[in-house]
Each structure stands twice: as C-alpha cells, then as structure tokens.
N, C-alpha and C positions, 0 to 999 in steps of 0.2 A: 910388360906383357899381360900382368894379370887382367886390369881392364878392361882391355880386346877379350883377353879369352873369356872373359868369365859374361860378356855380350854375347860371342858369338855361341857359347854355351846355352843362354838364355833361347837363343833364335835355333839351337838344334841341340836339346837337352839330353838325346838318347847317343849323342858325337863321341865314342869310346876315344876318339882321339882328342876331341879336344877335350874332355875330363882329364885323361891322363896328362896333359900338356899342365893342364893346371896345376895338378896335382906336385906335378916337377915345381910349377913357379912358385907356389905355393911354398914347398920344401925348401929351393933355394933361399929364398924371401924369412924363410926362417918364422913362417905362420903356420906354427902346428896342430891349431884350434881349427883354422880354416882346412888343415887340410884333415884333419880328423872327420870334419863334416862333412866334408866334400865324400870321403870313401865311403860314411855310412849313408848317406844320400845315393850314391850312385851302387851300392849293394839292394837297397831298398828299392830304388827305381830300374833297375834288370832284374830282378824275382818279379818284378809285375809283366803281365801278360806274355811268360813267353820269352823273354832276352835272355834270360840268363842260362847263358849259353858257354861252352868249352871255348869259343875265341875273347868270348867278354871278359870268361873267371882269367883266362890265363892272362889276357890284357892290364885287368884290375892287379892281378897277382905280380908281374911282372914292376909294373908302376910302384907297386906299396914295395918289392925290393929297392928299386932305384930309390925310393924317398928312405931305406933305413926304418920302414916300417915291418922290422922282419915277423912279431907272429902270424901278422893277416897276410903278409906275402906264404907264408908257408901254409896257411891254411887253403886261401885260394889256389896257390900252383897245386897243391894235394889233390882237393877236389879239383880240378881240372884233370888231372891224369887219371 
C-alpha cells in the first residue's frame, strides 16, 4: 500500500487522510525513519497558510497514537483541546 499512498499523496499533499494512512503503513512496515519524516513534513506543511487546524492537530494526534508514537500523540491531542 505504501506506493499507492505515497502517489496519491503526491497528487493531494494537504489529504490528512491519506498522510494518516501512510503514516499507519509506514508503522506497520516497520519504517520508522520514514515515518518520523512523514509527521514532521506534515506538521510543517499545516502551520503553512492557515491548516492547522483543531480537525488536522487532533487527526495528526490521533495517528502518531495509533503508530506508538506517544510524546507527539500527546502533544498534539493537548493542543487540540
């Protein structure tokens, strides 16, 4: 799956769904590095113009639980609430 997603991320870069999707495959896949960059890419690209936003943080927040990445899950679910 990574592949596909990481195409069709290419073709809609700001897809909080397909980021998070990756971010899963990434984890299962056992690519830590990739997904380390994937989260700080997509922190960095929603503080630009305007996204980052209470559906994106808790989204992102949500994701970095599911992957076991708990300080940044905890930071972002904080700031979201």
């Amino acid at each position: 799956s990574i592949p596909l997603l990481e195409r069709l991320l290419k073709a809609w870069p700001d897809s909080m769904h397909y980021i998070t999707q990756l971010m899963a495959a990434y984890y299962h896949s056992n690519r830590p590095e990739q997904l380390a960059t994937l989260v700080k890419q997509t922190d960095e690209l929603f503080h630009k113009e305007g996204r980052w936003v209470e559906e994106h943080i808790r989204a992102l927040g949500d994701a970095c639980l599911n992957c076991h990445l708990d300080e940044q899950a905890a930071a972002y679910l904080s700031e979201a609430i």
